[in-house]
C-alpha positions in Angstrom: 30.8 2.1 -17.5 31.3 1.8 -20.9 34.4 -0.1 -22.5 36.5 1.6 -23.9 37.5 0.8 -28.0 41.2 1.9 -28.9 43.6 -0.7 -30.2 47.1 -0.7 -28.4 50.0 -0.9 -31.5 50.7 -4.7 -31.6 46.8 -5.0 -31.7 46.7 -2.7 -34.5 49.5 -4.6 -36.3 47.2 -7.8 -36.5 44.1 -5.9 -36.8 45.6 -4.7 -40.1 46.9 -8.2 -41.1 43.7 -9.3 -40.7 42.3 -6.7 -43.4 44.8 -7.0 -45.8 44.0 -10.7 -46.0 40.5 -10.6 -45.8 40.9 -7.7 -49.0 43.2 -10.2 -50.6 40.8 -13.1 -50.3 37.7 -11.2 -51.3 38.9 -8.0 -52.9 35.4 -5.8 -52.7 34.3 -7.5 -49.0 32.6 -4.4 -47.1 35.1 -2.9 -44.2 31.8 -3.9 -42.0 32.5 -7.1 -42.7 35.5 -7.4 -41.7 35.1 -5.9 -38.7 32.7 -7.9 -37.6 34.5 -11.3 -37.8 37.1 -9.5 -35.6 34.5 -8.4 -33.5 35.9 -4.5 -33.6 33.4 -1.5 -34.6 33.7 -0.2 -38.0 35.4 2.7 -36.3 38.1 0.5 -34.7 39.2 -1.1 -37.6 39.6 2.1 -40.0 41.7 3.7 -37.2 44.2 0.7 -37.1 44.7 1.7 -40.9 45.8 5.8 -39.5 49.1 7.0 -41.3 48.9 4.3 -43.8 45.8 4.4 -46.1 43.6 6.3 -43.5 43.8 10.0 -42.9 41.5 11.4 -39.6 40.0 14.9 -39.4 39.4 17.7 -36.7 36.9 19.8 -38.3 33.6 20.2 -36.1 30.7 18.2 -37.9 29.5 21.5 -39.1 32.5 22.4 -40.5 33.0 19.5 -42.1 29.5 19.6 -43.7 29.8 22.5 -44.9 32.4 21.3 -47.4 30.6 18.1 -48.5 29.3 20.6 -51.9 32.8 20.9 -53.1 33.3 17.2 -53.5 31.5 16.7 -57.0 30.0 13.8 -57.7 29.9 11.2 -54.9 27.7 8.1 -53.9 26.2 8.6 -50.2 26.0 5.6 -48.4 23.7 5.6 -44.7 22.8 2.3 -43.0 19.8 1.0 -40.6 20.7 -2.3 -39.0 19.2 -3.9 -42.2 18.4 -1.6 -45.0 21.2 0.3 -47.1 20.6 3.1 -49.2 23.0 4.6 -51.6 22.8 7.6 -53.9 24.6 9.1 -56.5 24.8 12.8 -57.3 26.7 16.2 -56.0 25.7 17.0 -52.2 24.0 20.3 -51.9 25.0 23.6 -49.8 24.7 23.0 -45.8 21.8 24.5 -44.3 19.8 24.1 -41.0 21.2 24.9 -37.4 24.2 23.7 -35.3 22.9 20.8 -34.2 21.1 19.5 -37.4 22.6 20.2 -40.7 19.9 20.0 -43.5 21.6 19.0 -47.6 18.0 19.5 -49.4 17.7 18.1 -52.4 14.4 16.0 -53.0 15.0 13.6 -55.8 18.9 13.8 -55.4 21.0 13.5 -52.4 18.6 14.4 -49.5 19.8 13.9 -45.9 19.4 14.9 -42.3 22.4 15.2 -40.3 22.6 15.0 -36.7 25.9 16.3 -35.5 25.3 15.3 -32.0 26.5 11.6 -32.7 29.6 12.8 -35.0 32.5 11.2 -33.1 35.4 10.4 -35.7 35.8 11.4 -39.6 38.4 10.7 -41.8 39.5 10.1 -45.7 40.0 6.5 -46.8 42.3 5.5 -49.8 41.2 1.9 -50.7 42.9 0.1 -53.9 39.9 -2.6 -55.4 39.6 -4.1 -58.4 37.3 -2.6 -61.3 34.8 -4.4 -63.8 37.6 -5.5 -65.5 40.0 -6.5 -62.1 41.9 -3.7 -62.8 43.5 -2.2 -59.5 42.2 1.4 -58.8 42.2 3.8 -56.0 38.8 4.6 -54.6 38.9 7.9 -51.9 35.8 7.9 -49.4 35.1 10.5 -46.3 33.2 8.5 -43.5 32.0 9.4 -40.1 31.3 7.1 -37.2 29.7 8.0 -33.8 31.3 7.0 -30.7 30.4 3.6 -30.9 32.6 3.2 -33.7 29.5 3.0 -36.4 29.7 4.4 -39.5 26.7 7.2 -39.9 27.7 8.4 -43.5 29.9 7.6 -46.0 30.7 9.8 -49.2 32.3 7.8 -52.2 34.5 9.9 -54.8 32.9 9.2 -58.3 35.0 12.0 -60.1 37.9 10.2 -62.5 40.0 13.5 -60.8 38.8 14.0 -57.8 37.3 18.0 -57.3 39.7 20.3 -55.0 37.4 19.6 -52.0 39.4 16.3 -51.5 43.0 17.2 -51.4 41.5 20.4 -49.1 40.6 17.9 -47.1 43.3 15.8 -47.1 45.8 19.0 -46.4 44.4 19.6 -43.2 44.1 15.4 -42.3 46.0 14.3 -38.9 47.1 10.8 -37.2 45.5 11.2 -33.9 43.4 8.0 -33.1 40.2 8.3 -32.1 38.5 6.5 -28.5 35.6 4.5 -29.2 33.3 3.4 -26.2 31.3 -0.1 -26.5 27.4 -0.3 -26.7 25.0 -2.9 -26.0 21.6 -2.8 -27.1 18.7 -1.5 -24.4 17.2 -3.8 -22.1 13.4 -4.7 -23.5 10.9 -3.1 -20.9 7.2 -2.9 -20.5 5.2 -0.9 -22.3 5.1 2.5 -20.7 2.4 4.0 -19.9 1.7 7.8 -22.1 -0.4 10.4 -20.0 -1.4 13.1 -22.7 0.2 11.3 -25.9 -3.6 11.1 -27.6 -4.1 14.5 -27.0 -0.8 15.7 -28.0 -0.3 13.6 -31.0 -4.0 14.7 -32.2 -2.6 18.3 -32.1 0.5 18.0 -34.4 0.3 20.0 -37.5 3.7 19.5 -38.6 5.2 15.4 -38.7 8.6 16.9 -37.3 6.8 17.8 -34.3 6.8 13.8 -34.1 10.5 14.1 -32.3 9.4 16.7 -29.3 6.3 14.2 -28.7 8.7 11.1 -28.3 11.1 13.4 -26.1 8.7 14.7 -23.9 7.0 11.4 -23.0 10.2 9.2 -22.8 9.1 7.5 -25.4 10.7 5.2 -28.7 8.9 5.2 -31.8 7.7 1.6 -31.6 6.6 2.1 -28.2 4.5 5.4 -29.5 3.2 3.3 -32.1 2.0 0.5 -29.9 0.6 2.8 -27.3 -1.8 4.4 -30.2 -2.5 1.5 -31.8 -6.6 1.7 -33.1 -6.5 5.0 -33.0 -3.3 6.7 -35.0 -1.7 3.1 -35.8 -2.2 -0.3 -37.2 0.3 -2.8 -37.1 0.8 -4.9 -40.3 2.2 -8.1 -41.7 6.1 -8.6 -41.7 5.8 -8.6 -45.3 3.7 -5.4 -45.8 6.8 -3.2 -47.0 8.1 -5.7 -49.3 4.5 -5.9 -50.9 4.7 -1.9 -51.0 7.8 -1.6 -52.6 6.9 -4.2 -55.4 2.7 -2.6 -55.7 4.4 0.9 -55.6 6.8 0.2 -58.7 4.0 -1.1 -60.8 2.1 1.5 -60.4 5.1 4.1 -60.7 3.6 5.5 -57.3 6.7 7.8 -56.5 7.7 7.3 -52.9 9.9 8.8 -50.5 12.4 5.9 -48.7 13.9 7.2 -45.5 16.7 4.8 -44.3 18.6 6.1 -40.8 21.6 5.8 -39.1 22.1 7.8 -35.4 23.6 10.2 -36.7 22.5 10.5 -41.0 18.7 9.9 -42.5 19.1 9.6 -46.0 15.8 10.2 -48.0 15.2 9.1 -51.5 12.3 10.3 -53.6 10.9 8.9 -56.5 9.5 6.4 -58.6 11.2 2.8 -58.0 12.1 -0.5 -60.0 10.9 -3.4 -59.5 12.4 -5.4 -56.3 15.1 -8.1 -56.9 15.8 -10.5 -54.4 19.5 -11.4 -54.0 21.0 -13.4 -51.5 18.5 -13.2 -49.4 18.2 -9.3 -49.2 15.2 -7.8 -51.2 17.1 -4.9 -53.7 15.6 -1.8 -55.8 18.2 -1.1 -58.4 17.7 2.1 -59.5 19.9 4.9 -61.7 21.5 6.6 -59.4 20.7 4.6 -56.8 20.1 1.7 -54.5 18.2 0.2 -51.6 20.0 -2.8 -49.8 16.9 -4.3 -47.4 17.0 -7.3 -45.1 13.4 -7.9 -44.6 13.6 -11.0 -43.4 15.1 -9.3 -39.8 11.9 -7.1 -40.0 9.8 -8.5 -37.1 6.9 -5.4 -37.3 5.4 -3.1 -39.8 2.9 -0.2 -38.4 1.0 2.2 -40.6 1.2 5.3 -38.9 -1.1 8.3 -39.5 0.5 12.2 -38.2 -2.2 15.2 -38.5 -0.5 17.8 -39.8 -2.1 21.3 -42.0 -2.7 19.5 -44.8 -5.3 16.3 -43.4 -2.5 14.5 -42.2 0.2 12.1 -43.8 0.7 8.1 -43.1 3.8 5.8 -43.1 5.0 2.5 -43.0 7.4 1.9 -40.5 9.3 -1.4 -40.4 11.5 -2.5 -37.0 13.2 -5.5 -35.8 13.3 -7.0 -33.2 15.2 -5.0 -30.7 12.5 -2.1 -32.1 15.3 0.1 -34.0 13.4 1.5 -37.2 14.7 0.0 -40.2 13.2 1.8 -43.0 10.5 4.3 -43.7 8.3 4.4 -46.5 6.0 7.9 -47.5 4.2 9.1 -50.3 5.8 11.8 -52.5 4.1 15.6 -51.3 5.6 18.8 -51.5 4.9 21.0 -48.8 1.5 22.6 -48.6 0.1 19.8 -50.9 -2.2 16.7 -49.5 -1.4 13.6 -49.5 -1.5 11.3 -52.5 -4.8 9.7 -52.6 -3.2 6.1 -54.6 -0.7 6.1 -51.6 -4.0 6.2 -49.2 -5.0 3.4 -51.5 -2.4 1.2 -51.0 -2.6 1.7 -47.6 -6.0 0.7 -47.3 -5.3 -2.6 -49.2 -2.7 -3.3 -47.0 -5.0 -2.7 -43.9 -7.7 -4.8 -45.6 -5.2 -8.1 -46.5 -4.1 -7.5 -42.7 -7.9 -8.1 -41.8 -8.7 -11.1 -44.2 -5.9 -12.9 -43.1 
């Protein structure tokens, strides 16, 4: 049975000692960060912070959605493991069904939300220091799934924020949420896939991709493996990394997918060059930013989906414990094939992979 994740009072007393000093020391040090040297979720240690800087919210994940447009200008944060991306820009109108909320926007704030792992939301005040290490107040909305990781997180960019905030905040309560503990799934053998040949040969649309995983048990590394030589080719580690840095040279406009359980965030676009920064390789862009820790990735596949249009391929990067980390596709708008310079790439990739 699952532990459960809800800090008694005097734990939450230390818990928030704990922050405030780890603020003080290093002012702009992520809440994630934290959390993790107190080995608490995310979750946990933004509901010790209720009825002081921390506000938590009822609203069903639809509902709560559906109010993300009258925000204005915010910067959407959603996390793998180890890739971050981040864009700036005003969230569209909800659309999709119950269980999956659609904000369309290709080329601005793009996502995917799947309500089913909404657990907890709630509005966060934090006071950090600016450019200048002036103090100022910076107003966030984040939701974390029951495990007490954060799917989504909307940053305020407005100097005042819009009236979708103080809505928000009218309607806030104290309550504290129950977080259960995870563990990551037990490796097994590769299973074996009756019919997956046959029924990945007859997709004509790549989110049919989900209902093939669901009806053969499957995860998508284990898909991948099982159609390797025939709809997949696994690649070098470094294969996205050389990608990223081929694709901005050639101002080859991608589209980056980055997921969390319950949030995929898509950018699309041309991309800057890659800087690597403490380790993490970075793509610095405008209005936004990629955050990736290639160095956890331990496989790359190039993966090929028939769809109406003669098909479309990614690269698909996982670690070790085969969670997808990041996605990489060519730009296409619907009804349109696919890029034949992405198909390129691709095909240089492959042929490195050979060589070496």
């Amino acid at each position: 049975m699952p532990e459960l994740e809800r800090a008694p009072s005097h734990d939450q007393s230390a818990i928030l000692a704990a922050f405030d000093a780890a603020r003080r020391a290093t002012p702009r040090l992520p809440a994630i960060d934290i959390a993790q040297r107190l080995s608490i979720s995310e979750g946990a240690l933004q509901a010790a912070r209720l009825g002081r800087d921390v506000i938590g919210l009822s609203l069903t994940p639809a509902e709560l959605a559906a109010r993300f447009h009258t925000l204005g200008r915010v910067k959407a944060l959603t996390r793998s493991r180890h890739a971050v991306l981040e864009q700036q820009g005003e969230c569209p109108a909800l659309g999709g069904a119950p269980q999956a909320g659609l904000l369309l926007a290709p080329g601005g704030l793009d996502m995917r939300l799947l309500f089913a792992h909404w657990h907890w939301a709630c509005l966060i005040r934090d006071t950090l220091p600016d450019a200048q290490g002036e103090a100022h107040e910076r107003l966030s909305l984040q939701v974390f799934d029951r495990h007490g990781r954060a799917l989504l997180k909307l940053f305020c960019l407005e100097t005042w924020p819009g009236k979708g905030w103080p809505a928000l905040e009218s309607i806030g309560n104290a309550h504290p949420p129950v977080f259960t503990g995870t563990a990551d799934p037990a490796p097994r053998p590769l299973p074996e896939a009756p019919g997956l040949a046959d029924d990945w040969t007859r997709m004509r649309d790549v989110h049919q991709f989900f209902t093939l995983l669901r009806r053969h048990g499957l995860a998508r590394h284990e898909a991948n493996a099982l159609m390797e030589g025939r709809f997949t080719r696994r690649l070098d580690a470094t294969a996205v990394a050389t990608a990223l840095a081929r694709a901005a040279e050639r101002e080859l406009p991608l589209m980056l997918f980055v997921a969390s359980p319950g949030c995929v965030q898509i950018r699309t676009g041309r991309l800057p060059a890659p800087q690597r920064m403490r380790g993490w390789l970075n793509l610095f862009g405008e209005d936004f930013t990629l955050h990736l820790d290639d160095a956890a990735i331990a496989s790359v596949w190039s993966v090929h989906k028939p769809n109406r249009d003669g098909g479309v391929t990614s690269l698909e990067a996982f670690d070790a414990q085969g969670e997808l980390i990041l996605q990489l596709y060519a730009e296409r708008r619907e009804g349109s094939g696919e890029r034949g310079d992405w198909r390129d790439l691709l095909a240089e990739l492959r042929d490195e992979e050979a060589v070496a």
